[in-house]
N, C-alpha and C positions, 0 to 999 in steps of 0.2 A: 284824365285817363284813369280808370278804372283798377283797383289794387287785384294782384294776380296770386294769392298766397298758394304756396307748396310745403305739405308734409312730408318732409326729408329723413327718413330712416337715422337712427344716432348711429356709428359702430360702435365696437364693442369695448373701444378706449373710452367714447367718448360716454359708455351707457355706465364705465366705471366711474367717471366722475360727473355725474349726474347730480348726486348735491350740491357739488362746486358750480355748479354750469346755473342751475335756478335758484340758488342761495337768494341773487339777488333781488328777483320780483319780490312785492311787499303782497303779492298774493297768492305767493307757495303756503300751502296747508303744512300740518301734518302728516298727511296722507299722499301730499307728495314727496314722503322723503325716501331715499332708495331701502331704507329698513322696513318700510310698511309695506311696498309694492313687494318686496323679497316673501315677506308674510302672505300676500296674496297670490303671488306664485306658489308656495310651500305649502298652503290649507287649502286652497281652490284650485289648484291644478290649471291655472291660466297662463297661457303664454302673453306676459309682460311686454308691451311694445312701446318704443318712445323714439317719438319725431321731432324734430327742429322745424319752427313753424316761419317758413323763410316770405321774404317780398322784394325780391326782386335777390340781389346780392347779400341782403342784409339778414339776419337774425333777428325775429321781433320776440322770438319767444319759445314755449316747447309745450308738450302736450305728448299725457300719457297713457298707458288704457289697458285692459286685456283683451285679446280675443280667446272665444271658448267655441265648442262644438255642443247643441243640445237637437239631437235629432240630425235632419239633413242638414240644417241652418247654423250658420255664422253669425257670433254675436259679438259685438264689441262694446264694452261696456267701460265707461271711464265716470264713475263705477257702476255695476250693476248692485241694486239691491240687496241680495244676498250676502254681500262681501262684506255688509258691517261697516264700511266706507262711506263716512260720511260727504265729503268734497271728491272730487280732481278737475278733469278738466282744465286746460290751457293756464301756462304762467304766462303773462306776457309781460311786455311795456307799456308805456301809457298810449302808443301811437295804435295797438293793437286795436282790430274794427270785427266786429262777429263775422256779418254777413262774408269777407271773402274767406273765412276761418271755415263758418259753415261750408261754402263752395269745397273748399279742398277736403274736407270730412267727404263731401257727398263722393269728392273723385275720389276718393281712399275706398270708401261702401262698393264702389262699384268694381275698385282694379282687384283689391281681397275677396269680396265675393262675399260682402258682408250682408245681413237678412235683417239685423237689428242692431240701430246703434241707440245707446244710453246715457246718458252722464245727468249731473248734477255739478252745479260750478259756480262759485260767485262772481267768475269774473263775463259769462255770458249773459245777457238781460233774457228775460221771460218774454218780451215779446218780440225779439229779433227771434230767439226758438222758434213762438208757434207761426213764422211770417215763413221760415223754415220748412214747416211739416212737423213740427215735431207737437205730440199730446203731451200734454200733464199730466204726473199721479201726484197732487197735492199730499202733505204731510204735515207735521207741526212739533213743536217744542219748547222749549222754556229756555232763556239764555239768561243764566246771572251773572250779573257785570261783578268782578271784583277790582279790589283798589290792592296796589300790590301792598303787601306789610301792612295793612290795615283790616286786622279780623273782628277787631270790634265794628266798624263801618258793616260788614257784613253779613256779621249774628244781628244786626238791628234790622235786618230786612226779610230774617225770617220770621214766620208765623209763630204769634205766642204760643200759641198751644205743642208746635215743632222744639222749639226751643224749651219747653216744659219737658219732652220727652227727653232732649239731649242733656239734660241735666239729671234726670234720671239716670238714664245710662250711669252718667259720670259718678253718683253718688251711690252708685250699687258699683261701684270696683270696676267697669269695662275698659277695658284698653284697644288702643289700635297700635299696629306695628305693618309699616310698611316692609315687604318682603321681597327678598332675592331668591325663597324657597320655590324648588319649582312645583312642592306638593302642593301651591295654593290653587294651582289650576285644578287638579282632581277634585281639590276640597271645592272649588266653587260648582264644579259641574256636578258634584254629587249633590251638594246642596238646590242648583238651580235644576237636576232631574226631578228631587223631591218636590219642589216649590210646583211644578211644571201637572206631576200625577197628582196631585192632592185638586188640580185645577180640571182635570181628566185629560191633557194633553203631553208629550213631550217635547223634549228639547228640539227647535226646528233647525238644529247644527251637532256635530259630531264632538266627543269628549277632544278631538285632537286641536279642534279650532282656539281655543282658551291657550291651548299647551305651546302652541307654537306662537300666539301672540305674544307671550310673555317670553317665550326662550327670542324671537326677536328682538324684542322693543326695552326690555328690562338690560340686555344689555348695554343699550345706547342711551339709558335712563330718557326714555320717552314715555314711562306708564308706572302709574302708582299700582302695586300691588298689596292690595290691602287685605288683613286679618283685623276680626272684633273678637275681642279674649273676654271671660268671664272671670271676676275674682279668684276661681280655681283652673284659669288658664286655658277653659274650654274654648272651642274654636266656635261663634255663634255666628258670626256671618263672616260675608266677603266678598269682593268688589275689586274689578279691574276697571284702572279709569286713565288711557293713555290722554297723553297730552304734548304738546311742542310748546316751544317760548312763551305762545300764548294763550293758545285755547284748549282748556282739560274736557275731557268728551268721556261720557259716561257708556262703555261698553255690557258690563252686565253686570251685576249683585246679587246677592242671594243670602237667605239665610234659613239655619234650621225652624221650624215652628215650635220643638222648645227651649224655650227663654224668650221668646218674641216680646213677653210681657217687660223684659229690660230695656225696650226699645233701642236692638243693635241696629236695625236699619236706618233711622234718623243719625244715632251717632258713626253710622259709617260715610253717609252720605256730608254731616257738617266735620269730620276729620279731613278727608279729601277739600273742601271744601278751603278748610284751613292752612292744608300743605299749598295748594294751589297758591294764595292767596302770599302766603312766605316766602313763593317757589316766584312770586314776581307775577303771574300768570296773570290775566286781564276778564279772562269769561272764561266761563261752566258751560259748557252746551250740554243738558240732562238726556241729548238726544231722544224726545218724546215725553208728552205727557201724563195725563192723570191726577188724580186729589194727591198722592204721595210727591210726586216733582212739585207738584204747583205750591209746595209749604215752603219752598226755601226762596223763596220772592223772587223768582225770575219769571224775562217779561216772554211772553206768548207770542210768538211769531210763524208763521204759515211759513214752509221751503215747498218746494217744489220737484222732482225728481221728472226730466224727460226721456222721450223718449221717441225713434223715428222707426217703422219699418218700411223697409224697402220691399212690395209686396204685397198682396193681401193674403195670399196663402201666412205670410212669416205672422201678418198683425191676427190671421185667425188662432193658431198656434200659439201664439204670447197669452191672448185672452185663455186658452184654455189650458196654459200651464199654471196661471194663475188659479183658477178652478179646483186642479189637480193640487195643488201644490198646500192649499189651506185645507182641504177636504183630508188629503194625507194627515198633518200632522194630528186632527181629531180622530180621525178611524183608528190609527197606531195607537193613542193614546187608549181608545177605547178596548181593543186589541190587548196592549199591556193589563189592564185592569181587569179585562175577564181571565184572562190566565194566571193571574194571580189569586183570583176569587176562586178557579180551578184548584191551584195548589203547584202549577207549573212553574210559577218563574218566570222572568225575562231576562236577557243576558245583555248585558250593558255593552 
């Protein structure tokens, strides 16, 4: 006989002890913990929803999401892109099977009224999805394994030439100091504004996103917040990099362009690298590549992010929000940088 799963609403005792309840799967992230999801409710303005993912009388598991309004359409996103969110998607048990998970998603899309659902999950396969309906937006990154307490094991795995920098750093005076200040948010976004104009674009997230990540997560000590000081204690870069028990995920960095020549950026990225590493932690996800991730020797791996709509009006919409949405952040930038060339200003 055929498995029948039901997406069962939590109440609101039950949505309080929501860490207690998925503590135990060995495939809760960090972004399933109710500090993160509180974050995406408080920067993205989502109504946070969470089900008990039942089969018959039993509990196999849980599963969390937002739903948002963009236009006439309902979107549920566990997570949508935007959000910074790396994982969610279903904790379960080991009995858990996709296909009747996907089935009760589908009756969920349809009793909510939902136009687009999203997620990204390790615990769903890639091709129970597209057997689903669901398309790909392929993606990629760099995962460096560490060994806990063992930082020599993994300075040996970056690139000589990386590790030439970070000594650099070290012999011109730089320091790192992990922070409880909440000014390192401003100081990062001012600094990743600058980074951002100098490229002709700006920031494709608001000064408040940074502010509220850290007034979350720093207090449950899930995220390094990091300052690089300059022998006369100037603030030259900076880097928020949350993490759970095991995996530290690289959320954004920045630095000013002078002092670049002291190379703060490598010694920000192998300081973190190092807390991690002491902190017990197991992997670095650099979250995305390039020449600058790919020095600290981690290996190359393709994720995946899906995606279903219900609709062809919702999947013409999605294509052209995407359209809209990369064209924006260049016009703005370009926008910013003639008005400045005016003598106008931009107001942050």
């Amino acid at each position: 006989m055929g498995e029948n799963y039901q997406l069962e609403p939590l109440n609101s005792e039950e949505i309080g002890r929501w860490d207690e309840l998925t503590a135990a799967f060995p495939n809760r992230e960090l972004f399933h913990r109710k500090v993160w999801l509180d974050y995406l409710r408080d920067s993205r303005g989502v109504d946070i929803r969470y089900w008990a993912i039942r089969n018959g009388e039993e509990r196999i598991g849980y599963f969390c999401g937002g739903i948002l309004r963009k236009g006439p359409f309902r979107i549920l996103g566990s997570p949508l892109k935007g959000w910074g969110t790396n994982f969610l998607g279903p904790v379960a048990s080991a009995s858990f099977r996709t296909e009747p998970f996907l089935s009760a998603l589908d009756r969920l899309a349809s009793l909510e009224k939902i136009a687009m659902a999203e997620f990204e999950s390790s615990t769903v396969p890639g091709e129970d999805l597209e057997s689903a309906g669901y398309e790909p937006v392929p993606d990629s990154t760099f995962f460096v394994t560490l060994t806990p307490g063992d930082t020599d094991g993994v300075w040996k795995t970056i690139e000589s030439t990386c590790r030439n920098r970070i000594r650099k750093a070290m012999k011109a005076g730089l320091t790192i100091e992990d922070t409880h200040d909440p000014a390192v948010a401003d100081q990062f976004y001012d600094q990743y504004s600058d980074l951002m104009r100098r490229k002709g674009l700006v920031p494709p997230y608001p000064r408040e996103y940074p502010k509220k990540l850290l007034k979350h997560l720093k207090a449950a000590n899930l995220i390094f917040a990091l300052r690089v000081r300059n022998a006369e204690g100037q603030v030259l870069a900076t880097g928020l990099f949350p993490h759970d028990e095991r995996t530290m995920y690289f959320w954004g960095g920045a630095s000013w362009e002078e002092g670049r020549e002291l190379c703060p950026n490598e010694f920000l990225h192998w300081s973190a690298i190092r807390m991690a590493t002491e902190s017990g932690l197991q992997l670095y996800n650099t979250c995305g590549t390039g020449q600058f991730k790919r020095k600290f020797g981690g290996e190359y791996k393709v994720t995946r992010r899906w995606h279903k709509c219900y609709g062809q009006t919702a999947r013409w919409a999605r294509k052209g929000y995407e359209v809209y949405f990369k064209n924006r952040i260049r016009l703005r930038g370009w926008w910013e940088n003639v008005s400045r060339r005016r003598g106008g200003g931009v107001a942050q």
